[in-house]
N, C-alpha and C positions, 0 to 999 in steps of 0.2 A: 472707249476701248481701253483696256488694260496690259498692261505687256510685261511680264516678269524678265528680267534680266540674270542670268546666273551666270557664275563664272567660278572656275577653280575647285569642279565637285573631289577632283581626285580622288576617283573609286570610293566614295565614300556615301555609301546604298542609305545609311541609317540620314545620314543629314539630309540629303537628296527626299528622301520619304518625307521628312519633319518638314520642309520648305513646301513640298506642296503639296501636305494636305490641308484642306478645307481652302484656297484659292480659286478666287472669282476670276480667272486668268483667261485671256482669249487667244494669246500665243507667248511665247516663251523662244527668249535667246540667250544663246549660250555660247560664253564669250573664251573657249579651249580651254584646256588643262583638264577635260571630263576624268581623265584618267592617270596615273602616276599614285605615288603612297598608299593610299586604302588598295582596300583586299579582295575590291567585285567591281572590277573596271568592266567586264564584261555586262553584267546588271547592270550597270549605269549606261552602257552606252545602248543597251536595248532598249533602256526606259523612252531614252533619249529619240530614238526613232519609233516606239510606239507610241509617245506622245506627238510626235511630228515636230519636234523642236527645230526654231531655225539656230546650226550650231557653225562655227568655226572650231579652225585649229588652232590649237596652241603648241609652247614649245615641247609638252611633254608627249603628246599627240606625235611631235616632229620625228623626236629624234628612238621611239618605240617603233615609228616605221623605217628610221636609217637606220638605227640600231649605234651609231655614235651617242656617246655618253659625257666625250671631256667637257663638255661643257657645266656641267653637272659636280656635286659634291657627293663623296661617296656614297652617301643614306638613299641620295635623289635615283645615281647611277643604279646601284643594285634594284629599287622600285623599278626603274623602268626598265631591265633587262628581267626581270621576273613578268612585267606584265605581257612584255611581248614575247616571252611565251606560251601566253596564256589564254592572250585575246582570240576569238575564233575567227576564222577566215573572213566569216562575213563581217564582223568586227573590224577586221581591219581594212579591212574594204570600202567599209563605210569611214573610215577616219583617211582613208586615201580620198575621199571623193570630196572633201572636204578644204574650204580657200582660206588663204590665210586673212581674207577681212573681204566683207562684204556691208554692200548698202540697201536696206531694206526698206520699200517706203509701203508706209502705211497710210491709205490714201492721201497721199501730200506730204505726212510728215515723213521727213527720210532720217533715217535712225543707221547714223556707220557703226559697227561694230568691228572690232580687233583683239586680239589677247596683250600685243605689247601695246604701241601706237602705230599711227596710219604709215609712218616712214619706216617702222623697222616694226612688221605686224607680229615676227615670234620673237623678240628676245628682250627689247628694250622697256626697261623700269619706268613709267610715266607718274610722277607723283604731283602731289597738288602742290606743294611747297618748291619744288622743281622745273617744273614745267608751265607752271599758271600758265606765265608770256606766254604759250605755244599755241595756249585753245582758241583763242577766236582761229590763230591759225590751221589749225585742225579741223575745224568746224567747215571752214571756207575751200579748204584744199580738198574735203570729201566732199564738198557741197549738202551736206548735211544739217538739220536742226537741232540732231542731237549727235552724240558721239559717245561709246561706252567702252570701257577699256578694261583689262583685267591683270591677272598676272603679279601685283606686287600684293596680294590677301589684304588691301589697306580700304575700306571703303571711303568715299570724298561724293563730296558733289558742288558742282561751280556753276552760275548762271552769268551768261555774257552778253552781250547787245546782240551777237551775232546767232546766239542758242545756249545747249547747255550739254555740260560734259561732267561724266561719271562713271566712277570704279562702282560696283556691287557690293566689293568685297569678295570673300572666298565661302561658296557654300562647305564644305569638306576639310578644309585645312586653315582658317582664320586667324591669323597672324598681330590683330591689334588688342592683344589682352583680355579679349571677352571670347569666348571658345563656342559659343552660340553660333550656328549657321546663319553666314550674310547676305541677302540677297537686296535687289532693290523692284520697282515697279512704279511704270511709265506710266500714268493715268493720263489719256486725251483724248482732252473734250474740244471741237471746234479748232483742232490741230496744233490746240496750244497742249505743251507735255510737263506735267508736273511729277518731278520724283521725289518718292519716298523709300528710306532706307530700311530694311525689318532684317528685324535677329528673332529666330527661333531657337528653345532647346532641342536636340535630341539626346536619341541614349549615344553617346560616350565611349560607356564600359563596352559597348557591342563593340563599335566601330574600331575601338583599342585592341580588344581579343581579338579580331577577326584578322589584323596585323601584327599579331605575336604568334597568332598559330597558325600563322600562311608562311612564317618562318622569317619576315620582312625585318629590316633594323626596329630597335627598340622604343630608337627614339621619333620615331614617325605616330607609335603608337602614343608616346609618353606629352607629345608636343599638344595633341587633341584638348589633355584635358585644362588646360591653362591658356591657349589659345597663340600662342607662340609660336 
């Protein structure tokens, strides 16, 4: 079985295309933030249920259905008050039906998934440098093998006596200097899971224009192309 991991598409329809085409994939999870900054939140989250993705929420997901923002810096604020104007009904309906972490087991193997971490699923920063000490604990308190987290655009990956725990990265918005779409994928065989990290290009220039002419801050578009 193969299991693609995304996280962090942030309306971003061109990267989301580039990540899966030509994937030998048999389901696909997706760890919030499908929507916020890019310019076809709506596209993205159709995709998202005509492929029958298993998704959670994130905090961007959160606060488009409360409509509260202070959390947010102004670039972020304005994205998410534009998209949730924009989302359709059923759109948002679907992101209301939506938990903030879930455990999915694929025959035996159980794979927790969350946007922050298992304690604080929409908000908190979970880094490998930060956090290490935490994951057997993680691993153990979800009862889980594997554990995937998303949220800071940073991908990682850590293997422990107890399992193994892993960021994606950011399909849509990639924040470690390489502006290429991150996802990763779960390969297991005999319910042993082995990850692998993959960066795709897409087009850029699309995904930049389509946030300059939706009328969105500049710099959401400008961030794409350097990966920042």
């Amino acid at each position: 079985m193969k299991i693609a991991v995304l996280s962090d598409i942030h309306g971003n329809l061109e990267a989301l295309h580039a990540v899966s085409k030509n994937q030998d994939i048999d389901r696909i999870l997706v760890l919030g933030d499908s929507i916020g900054y890019g310019a076809n939140p709506n596209e993205v989250l159709d995709w998202l249920q005509e492929k029958k993705c298993i998704c959670i929420r994130g905090n961007h997901e959160e606060a488009v259905l409360s409509g509260e923002t202070g959390w947010f810096n102004p670039f972020a604020a304005r994205a998410i008050l534009w998209t949730r104007n924009r989302v359709t009904t059923a759109n948002l309906a679907f992101i209301k039906s939506l938990e903030a972490k879930k455990i999915v087991d694929f025959g035996g193997l159980k794979v927790g998934i969350c946007h922050g971490s298992p304690n604080d699923p929409l908000y908190e920063y979970v880094y490998k440098d930060t956090h290490e000490h935490l994951f057997d604990y993680y691993l153990q308190k979800e009862n889980s093998g594997v554990m995937a987290m998303g949220h800071t655009h940073l991908p990682y990956l850590w293997v422990g006596k107890n399992g193994t725990v892993l960021n994606p990265g950011s399909v849509g918005q990639p924040r470690d200097g390489d502006r290429r779409a991150s996802f990763a994928v779960i390969n297991v065989e005999d319910d042993i899971p082995v990850v692998e990290h993959h960066r795709v290009e897409y087009d850029v220039t699309s995904a930049a224009n389509k946030i300059l002419e939706a009328g969105l801050p500049e710099i959401l578009a400008n961030r794409l192309y350097d990966g920042r």
